[in-house]
mmCIF file as Biopython writes it, N, C-alpha, C and O atoms, coordinates in Angstrom:
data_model
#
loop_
_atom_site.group_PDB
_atom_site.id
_atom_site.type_symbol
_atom_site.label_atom_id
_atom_site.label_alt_id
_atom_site.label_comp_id
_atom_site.label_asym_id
_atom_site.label_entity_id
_atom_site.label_seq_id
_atom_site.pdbx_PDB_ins_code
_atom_site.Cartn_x
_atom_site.Cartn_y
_atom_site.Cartn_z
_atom_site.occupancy
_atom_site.B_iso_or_equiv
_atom_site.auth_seq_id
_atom_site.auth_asym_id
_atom_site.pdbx_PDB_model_num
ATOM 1   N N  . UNK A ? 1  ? 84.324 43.833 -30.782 1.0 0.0 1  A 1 
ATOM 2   C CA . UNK A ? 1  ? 83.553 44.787 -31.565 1.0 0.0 1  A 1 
ATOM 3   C C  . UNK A ? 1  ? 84.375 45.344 -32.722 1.0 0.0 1  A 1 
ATOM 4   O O  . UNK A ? 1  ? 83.917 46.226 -33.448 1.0 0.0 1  A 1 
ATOM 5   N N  . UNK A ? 2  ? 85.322 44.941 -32.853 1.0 0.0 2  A 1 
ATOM 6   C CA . UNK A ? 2  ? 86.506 45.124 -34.122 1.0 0.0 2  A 1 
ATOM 7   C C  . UNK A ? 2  ? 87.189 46.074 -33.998 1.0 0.0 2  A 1 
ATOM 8   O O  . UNK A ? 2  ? 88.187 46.171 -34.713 1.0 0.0 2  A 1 
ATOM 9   N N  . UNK A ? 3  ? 86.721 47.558 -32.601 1.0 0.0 3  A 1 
ATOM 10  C CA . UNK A ? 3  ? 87.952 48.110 -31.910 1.0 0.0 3  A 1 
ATOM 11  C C  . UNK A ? 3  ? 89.348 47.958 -31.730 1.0 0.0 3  A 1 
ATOM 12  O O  . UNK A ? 3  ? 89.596 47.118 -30.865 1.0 0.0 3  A 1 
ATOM 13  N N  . UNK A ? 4  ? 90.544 48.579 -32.346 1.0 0.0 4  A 1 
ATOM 14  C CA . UNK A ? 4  ? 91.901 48.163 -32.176 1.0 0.0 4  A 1 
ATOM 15  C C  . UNK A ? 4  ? 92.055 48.695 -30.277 1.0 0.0 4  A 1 
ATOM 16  O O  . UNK A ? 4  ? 91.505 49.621 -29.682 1.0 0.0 4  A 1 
ATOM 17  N N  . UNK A ? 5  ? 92.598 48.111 -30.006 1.0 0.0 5  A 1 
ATOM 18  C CA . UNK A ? 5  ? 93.206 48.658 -28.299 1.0 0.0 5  A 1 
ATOM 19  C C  . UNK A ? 5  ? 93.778 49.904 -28.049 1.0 0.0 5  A 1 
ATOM 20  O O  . UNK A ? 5  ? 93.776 50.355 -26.903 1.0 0.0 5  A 1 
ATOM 21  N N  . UNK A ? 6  ? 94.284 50.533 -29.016 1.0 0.0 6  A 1 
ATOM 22  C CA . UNK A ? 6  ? 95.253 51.863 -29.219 1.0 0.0 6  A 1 
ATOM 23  C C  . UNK A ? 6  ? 93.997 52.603 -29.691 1.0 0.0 6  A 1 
ATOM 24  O O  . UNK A ? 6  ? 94.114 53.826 -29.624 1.0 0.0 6  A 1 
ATOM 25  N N  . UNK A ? 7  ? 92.682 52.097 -30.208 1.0 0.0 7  A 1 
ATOM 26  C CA . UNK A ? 7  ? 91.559 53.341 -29.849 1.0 0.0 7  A 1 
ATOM 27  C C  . UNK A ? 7  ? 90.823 53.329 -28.988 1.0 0.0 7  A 1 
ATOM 28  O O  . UNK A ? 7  ? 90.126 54.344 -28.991 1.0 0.0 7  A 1 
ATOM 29  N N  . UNK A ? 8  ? 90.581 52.562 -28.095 1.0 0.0 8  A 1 
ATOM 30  C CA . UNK A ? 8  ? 89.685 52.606 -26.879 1.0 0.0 8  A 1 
ATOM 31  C C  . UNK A ? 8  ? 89.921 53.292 -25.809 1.0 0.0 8  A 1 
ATOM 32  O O  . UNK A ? 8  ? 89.229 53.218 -24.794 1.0 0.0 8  A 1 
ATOM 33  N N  . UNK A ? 9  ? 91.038 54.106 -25.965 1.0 0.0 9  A 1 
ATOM 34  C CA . UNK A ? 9  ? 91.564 55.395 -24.786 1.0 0.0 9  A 1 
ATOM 35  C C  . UNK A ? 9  ? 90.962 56.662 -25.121 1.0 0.0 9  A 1 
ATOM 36  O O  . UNK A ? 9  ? 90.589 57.508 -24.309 1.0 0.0 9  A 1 
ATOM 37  N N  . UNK A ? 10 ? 90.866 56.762 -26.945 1.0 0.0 10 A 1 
ATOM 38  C CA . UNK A ? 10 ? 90.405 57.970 -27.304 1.0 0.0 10 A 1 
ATOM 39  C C  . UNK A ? 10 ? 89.251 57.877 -27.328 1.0 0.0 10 A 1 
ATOM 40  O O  . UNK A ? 10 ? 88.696 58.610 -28.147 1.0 0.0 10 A 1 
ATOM 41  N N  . UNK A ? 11 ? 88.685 57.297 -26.786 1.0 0.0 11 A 1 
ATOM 42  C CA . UNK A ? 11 ? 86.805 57.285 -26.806 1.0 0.0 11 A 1 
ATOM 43  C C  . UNK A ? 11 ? 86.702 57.379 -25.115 1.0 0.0 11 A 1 
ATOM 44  O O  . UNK A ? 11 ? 85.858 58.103 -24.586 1.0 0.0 11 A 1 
ATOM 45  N N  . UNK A ? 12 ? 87.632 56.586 -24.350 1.0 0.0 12 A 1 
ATOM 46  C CA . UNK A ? 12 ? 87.628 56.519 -22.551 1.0 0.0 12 A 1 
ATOM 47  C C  . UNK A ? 12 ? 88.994 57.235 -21.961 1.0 0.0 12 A 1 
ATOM 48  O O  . UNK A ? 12 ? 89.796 56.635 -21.246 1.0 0.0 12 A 1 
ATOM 49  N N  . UNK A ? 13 ? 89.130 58.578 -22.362 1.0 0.0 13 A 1 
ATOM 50  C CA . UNK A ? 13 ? 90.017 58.847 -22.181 1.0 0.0 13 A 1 
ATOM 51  C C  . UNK A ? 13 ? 90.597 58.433 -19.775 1.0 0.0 13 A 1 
ATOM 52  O O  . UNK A ? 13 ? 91.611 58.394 -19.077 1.0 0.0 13 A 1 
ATOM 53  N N  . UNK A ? 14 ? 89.665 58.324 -19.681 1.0 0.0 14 A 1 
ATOM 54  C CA . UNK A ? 14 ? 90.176 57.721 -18.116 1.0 0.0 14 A 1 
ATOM 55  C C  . UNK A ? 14 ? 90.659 56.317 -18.231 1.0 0.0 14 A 1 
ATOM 56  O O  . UNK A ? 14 ? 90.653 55.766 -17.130 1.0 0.0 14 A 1 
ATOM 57  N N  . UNK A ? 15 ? 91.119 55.478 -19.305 1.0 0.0 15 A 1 
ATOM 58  C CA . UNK A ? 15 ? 91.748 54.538 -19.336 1.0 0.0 15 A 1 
ATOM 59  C C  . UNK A ? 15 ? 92.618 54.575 -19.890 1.0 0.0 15 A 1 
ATOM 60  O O  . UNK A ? 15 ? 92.807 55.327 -20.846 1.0 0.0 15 A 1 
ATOM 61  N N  . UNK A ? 16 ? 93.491 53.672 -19.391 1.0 0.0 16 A 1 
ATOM 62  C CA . UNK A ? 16 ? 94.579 53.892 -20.048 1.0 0.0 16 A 1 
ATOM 63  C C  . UNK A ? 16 ? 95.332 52.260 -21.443 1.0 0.0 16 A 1 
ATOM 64  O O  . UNK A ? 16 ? 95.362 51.085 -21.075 1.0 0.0 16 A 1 
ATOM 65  N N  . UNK A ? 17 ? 95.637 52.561 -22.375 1.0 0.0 17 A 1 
ATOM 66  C CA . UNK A ? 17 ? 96.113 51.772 -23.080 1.0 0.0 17 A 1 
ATOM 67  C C  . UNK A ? 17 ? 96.423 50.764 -22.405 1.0 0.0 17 A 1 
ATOM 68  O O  . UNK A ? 17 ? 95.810 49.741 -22.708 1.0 0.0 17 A 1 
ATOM 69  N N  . UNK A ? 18 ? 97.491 50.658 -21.235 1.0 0.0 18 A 1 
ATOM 70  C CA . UNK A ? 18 ? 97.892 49.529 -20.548 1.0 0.0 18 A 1 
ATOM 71  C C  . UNK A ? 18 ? 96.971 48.697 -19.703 1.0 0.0 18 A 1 
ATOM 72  O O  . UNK A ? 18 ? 97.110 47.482 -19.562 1.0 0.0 18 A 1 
ATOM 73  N N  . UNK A ? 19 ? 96.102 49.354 -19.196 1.0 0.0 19 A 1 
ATOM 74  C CA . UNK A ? 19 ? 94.588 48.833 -18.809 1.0 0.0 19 A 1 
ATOM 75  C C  . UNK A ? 19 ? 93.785 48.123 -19.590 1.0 0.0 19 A 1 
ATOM 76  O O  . UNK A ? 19 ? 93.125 47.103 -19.391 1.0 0.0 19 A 1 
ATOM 77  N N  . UNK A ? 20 ? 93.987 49.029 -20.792 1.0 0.0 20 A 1 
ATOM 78  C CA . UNK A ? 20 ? 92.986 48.192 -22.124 1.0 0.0 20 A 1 
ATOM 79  C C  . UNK A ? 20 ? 94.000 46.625 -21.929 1.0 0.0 20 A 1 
ATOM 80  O O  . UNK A ? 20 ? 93.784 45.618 -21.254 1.0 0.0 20 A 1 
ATOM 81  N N  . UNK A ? 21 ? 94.825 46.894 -22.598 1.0 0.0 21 A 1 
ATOM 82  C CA . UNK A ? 21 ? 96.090 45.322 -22.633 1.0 0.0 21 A 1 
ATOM 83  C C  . UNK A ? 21 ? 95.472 44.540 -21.192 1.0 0.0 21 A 1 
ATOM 84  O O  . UNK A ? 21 ? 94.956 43.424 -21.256 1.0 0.0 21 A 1 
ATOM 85  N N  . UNK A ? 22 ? 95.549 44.957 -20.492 1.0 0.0 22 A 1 
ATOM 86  C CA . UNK A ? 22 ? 95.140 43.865 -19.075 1.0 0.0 22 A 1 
ATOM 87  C C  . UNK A ? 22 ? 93.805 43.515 -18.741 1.0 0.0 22 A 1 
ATOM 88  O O  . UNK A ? 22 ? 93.384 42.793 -17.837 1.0 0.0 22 A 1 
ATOM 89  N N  . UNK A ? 23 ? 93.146 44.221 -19.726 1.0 0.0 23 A 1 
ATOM 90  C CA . UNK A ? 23 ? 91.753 43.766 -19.519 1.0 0.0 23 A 1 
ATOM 91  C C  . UNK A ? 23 ? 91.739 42.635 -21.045 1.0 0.0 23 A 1 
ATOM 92  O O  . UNK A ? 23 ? 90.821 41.835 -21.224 1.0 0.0 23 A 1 
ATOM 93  N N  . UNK A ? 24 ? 92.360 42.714 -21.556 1.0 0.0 24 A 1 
ATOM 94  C CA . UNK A ? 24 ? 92.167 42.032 -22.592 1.0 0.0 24 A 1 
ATOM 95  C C  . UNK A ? 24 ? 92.703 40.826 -22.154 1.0 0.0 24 A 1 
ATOM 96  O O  . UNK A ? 24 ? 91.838 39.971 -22.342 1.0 0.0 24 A 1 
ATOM 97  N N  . UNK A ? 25 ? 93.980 40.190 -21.524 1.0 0.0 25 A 1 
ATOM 98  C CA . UNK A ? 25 ? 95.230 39.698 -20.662 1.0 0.0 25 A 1 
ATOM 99  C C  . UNK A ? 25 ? 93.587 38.903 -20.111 1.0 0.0 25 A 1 
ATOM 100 O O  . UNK A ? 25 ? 93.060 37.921 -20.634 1.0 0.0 25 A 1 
ATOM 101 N N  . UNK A ? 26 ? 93.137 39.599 -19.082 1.0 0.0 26 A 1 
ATOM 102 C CA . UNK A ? 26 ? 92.194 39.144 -18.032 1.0 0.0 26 A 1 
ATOM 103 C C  . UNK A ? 26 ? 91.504 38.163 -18.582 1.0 0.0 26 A 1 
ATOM 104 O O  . UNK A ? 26 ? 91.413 37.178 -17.850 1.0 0.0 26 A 1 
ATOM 105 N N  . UNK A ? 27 ? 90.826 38.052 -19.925 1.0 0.0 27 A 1 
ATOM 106 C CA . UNK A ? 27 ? 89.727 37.760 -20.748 1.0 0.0 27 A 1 
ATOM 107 C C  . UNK A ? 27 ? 90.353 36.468 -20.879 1.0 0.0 27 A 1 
ATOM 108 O O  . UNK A ? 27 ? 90.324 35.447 -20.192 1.0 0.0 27 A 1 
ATOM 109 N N  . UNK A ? 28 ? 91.007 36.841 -22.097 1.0 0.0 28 A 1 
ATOM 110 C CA . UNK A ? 28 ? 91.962 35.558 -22.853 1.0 0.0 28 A 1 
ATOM 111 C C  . UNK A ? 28 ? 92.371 34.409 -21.306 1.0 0.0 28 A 1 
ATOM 112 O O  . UNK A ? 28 ? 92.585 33.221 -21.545 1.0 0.0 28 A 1 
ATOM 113 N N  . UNK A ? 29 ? 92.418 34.782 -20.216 1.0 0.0 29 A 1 
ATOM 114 C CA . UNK A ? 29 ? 92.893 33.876 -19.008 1.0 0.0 29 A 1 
ATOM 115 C C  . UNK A ? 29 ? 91.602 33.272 -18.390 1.0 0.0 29 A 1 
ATOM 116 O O  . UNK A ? 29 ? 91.465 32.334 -17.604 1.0 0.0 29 A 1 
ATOM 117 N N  . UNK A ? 30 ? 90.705 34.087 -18.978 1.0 0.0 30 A 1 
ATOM 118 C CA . UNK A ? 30 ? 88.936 33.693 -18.189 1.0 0.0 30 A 1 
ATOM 119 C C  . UNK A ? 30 ? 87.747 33.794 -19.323 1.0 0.0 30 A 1 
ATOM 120 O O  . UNK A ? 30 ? 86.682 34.226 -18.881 1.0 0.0 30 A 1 
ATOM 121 N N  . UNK A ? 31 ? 87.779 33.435 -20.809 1.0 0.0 31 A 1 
ATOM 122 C CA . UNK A ? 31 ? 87.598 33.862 -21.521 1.0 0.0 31 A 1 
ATOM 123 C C  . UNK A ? 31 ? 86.068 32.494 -20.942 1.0 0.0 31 A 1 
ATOM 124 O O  . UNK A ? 31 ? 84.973 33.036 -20.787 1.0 0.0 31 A 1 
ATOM 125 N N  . UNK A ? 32 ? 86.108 31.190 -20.730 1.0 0.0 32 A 1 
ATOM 126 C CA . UNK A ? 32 ? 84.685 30.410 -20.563 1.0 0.0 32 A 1 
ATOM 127 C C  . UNK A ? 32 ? 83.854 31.123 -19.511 1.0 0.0 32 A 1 
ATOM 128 O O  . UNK A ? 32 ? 82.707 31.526 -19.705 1.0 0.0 32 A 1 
ATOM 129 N N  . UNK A ? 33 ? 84.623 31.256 -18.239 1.0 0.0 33 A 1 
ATOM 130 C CA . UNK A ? 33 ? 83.565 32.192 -17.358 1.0 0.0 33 A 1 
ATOM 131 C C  . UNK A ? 33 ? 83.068 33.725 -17.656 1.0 0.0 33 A 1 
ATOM 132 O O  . UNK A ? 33 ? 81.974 34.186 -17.330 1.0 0.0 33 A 1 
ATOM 133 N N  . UNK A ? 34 ? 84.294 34.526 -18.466 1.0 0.0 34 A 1 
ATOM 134 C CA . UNK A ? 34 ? 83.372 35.546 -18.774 1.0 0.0 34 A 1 
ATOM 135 C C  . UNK A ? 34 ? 82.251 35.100 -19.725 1.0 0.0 34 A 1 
ATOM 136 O O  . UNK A ? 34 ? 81.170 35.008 -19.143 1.0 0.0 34 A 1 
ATOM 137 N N  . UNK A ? 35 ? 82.222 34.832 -20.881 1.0 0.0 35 A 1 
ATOM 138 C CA . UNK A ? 35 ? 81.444 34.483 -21.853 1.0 0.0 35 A 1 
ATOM 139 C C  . UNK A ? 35 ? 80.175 33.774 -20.947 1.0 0.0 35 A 1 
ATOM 140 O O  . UNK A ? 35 ? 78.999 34.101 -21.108 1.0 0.0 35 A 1 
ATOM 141 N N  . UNK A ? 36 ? 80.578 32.861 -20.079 1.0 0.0 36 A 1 
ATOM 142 C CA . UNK A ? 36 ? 78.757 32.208 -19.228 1.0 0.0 36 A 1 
ATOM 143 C C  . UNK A ? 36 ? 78.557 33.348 -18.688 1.0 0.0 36 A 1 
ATOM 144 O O  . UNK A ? 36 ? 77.419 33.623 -19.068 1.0 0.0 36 A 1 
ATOM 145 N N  . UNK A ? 37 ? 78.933 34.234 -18.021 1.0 0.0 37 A 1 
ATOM 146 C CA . UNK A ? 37 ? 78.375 35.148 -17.282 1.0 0.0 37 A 1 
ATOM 147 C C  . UNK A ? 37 ? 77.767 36.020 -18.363 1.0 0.0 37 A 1 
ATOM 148 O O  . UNK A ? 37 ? 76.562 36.180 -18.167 1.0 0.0 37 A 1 
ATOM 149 N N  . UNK A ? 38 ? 78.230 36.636 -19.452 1.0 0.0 38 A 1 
ATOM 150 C CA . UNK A ? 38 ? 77.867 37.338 -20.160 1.0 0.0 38 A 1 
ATOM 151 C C  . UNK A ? 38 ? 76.047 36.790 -21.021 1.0 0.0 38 A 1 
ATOM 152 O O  . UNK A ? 38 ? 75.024 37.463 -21.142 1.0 0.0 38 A 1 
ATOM 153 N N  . UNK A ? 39 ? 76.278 35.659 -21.356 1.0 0.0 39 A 1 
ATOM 154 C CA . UNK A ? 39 ? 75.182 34.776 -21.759 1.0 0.0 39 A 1 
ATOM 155 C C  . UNK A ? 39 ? 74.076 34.474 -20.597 1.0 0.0 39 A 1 
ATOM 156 O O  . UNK A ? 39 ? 72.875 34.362 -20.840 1.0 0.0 39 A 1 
ATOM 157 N N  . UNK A ? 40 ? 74.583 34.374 -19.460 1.0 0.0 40 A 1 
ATOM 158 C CA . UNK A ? 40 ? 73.498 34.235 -18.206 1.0 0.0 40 A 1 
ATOM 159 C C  . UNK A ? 40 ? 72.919 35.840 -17.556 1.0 0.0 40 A 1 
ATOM 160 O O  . UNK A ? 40 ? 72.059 35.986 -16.688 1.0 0.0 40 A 1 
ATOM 161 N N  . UNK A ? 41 ? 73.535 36.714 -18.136 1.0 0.0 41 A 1 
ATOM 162 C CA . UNK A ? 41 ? 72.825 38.063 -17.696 1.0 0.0 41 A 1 
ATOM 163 C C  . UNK A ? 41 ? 72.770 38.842 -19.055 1.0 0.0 41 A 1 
ATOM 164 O O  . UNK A ? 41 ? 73.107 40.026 -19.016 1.0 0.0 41 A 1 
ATOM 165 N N  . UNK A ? 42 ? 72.298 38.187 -20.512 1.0 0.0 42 A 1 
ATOM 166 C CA . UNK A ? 42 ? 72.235 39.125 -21.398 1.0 0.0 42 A 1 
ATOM 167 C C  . UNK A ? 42 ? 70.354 39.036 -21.152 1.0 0.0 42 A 1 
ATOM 168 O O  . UNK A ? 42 ? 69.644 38.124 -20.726 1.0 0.0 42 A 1 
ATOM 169 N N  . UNK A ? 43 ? 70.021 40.469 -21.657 1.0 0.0 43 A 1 
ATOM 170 C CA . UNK A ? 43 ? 68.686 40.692 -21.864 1.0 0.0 43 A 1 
ATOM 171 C C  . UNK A ? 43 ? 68.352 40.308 -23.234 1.0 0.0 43 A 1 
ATOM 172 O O  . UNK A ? 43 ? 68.882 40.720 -24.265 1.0 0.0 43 A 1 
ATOM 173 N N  . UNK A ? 44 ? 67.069 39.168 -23.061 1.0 0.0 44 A 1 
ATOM 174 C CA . UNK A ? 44 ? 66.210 38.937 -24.417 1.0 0.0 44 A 1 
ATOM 175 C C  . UNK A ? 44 ? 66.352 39.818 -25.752 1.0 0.0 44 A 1 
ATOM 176 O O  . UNK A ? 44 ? 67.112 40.761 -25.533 1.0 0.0 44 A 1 
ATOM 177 N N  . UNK A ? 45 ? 65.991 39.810 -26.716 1.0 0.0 45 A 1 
ATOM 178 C CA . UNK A ? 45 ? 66.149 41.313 -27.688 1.0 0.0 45 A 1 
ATOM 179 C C  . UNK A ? 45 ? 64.593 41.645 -27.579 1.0 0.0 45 A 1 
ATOM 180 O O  . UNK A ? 45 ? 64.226 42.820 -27.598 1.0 0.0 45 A 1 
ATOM 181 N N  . UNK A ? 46 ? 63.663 40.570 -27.462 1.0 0.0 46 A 1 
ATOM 182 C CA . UNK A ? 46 ? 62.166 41.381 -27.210 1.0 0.0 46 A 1 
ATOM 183 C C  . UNK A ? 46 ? 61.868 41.668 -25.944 1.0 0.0 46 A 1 
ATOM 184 O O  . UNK A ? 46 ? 60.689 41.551 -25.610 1.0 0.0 46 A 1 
ATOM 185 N N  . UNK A ? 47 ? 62.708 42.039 -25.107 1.0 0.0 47 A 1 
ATOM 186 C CA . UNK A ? 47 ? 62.891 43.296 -23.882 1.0 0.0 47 A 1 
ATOM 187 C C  . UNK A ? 47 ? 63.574 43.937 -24.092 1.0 0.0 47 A 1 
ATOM 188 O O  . UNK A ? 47 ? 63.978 44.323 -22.995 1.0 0.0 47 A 1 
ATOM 189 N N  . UNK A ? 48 ? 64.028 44.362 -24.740 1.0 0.0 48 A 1 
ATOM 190 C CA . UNK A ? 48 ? 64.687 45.422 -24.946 1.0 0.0 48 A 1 
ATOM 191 C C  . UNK A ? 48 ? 63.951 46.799 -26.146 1.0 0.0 48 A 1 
ATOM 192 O O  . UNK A ? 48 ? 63.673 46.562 -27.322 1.0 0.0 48 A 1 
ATOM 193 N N  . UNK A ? 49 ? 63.836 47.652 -25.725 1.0 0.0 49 A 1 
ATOM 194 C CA . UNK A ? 49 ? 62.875 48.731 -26.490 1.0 0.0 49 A 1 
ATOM 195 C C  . UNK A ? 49 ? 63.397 48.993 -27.619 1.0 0.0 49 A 1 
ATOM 196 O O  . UNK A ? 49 ? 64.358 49.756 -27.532 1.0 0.0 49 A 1 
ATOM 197 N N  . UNK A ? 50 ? 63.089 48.594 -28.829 1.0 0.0 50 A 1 
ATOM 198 C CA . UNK A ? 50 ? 63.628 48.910 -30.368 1.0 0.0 50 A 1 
ATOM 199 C C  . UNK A ? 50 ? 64.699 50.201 -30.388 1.0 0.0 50 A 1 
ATOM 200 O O  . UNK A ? 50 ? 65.832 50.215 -30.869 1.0 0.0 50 A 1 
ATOM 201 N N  . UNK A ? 51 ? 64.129 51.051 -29.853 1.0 0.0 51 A 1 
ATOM 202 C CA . UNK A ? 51 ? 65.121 52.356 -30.347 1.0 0.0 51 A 1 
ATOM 203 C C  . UNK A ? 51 ? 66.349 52.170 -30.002 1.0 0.0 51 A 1 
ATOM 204 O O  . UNK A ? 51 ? 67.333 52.630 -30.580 1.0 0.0 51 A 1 
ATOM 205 N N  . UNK A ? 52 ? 66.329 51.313 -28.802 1.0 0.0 52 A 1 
ATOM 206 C CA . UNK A ? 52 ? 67.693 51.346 -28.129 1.0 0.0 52 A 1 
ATOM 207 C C  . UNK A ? 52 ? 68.781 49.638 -28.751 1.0 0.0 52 A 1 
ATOM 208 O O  . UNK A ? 52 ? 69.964 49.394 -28.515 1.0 0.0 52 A 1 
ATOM 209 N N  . UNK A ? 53 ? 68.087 49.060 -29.299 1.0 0.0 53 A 1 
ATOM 210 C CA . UNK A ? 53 ? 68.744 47.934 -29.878 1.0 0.0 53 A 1 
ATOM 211 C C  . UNK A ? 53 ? 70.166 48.097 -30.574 1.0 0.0 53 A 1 
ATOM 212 O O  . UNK A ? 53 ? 70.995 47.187 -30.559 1.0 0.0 53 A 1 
ATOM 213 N N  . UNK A ? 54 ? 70.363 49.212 -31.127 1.0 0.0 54 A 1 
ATOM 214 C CA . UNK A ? 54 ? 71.567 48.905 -31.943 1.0 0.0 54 A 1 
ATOM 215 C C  . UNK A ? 54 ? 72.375 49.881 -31.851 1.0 0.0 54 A 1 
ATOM 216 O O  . UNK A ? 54 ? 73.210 50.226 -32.687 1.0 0.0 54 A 1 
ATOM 217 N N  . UNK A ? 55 ? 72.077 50.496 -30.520 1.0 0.0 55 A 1 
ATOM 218 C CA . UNK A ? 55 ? 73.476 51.503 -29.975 1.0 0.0 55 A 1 
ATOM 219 C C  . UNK A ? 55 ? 74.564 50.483 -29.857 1.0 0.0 55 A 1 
ATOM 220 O O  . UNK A ? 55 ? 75.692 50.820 -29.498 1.0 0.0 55 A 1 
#
């Protein structure tokens, strides 16, 4: 989402920077199965109620 890692604490302050890094770590090591999973449980965009589309 073009988020740097050193800001995603100040928006979740219950995470921590080094968490962010290992979740990122996690990805890059599983990056085909996350991505199918992500694609096999995304919702349609015409189910989804307009107002809420582009939070």
């Amino acid at each position: 989402m073009g988020v740097a890692p050193e800001e995603i604490p100040q928006g979740l302050p219950h995470i921590t920077l080094a968490q962010v890094f290992d979740a990122l770590s996690y990805y890059l090591d599983h990056q085909n199965e996350i991505n199918s999973y992500i694609q096999r449980n995304r919702i349609p965009d015409e189910l989804i109620d307009p107002l809420l589309q582009y939070l």
